[in-house]
C-alpha positions in Angstrom: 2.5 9.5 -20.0 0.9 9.3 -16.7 -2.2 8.5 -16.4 -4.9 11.3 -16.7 -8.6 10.7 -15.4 -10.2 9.3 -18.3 -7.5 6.5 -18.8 -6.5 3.7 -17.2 -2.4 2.4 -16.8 -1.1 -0.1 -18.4 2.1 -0.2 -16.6 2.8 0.1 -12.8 6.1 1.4 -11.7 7.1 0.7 -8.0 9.9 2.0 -6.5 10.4 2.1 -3.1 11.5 5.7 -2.7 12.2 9.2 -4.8 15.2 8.0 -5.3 14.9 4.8 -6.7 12.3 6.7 -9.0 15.0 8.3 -10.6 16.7 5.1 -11.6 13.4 3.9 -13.6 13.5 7.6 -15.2 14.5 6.2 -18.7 11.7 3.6 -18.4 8.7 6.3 -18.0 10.8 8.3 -20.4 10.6 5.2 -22.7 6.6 4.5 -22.1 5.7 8.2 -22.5 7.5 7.8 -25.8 5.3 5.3 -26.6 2.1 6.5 -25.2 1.5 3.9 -23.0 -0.3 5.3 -20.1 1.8 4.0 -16.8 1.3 5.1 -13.1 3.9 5.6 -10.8 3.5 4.7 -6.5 6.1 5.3 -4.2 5.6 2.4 -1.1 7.9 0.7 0.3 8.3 -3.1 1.6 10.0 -2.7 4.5 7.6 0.9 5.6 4.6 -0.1 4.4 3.9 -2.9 3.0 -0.1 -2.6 3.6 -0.4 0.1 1.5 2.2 -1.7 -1.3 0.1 -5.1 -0.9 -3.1 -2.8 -1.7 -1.9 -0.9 -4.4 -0.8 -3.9 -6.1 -4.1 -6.2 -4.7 -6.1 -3.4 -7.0 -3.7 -3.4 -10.0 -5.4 -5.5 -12.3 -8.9 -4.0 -11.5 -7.1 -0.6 -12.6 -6.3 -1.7 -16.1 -2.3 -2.3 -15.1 -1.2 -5.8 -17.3 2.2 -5.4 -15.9 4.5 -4.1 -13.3 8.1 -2.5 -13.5 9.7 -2.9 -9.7 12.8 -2.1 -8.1 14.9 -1.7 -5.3 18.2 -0.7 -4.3 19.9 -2.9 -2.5 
């Protein structure tokens, strides 16, 4: 389930674009099955990898134990 405002993720899943997103479908399927409350960010290395460095620089102080990442190569 993503994350609604009174919770805080567990699980971070990075992907690098939309489509990449769709790739790590089954494993948001999979922790929505669950219930494990996950967020999703789209950034991207090679774009912006500020904003990537920050999102994952806060992680932990969000609550996220553990990140799911991938990229197409």
């Amino acid at each position: 389930m993503p994350i609604s405002k009174d919770q805080q993720p567990l699980i971070g899943i990075v992907v690098s674009s939309l489509e990449e997103g769709e790739q790590l479908r089954p494993a948001a399927e999979t922790l929505q099955a669950l219930g494990c409350p996950y967020d999703v960010q789209v950034a991207s290395l090679w774009t912006d990898p500020r904003a990537l460095m920050q999102w994952a620089a806060q992680a932990e102080a969000r609550g996220v134990r553990s990140l799911i990442v991938a990229a197409v190569v």
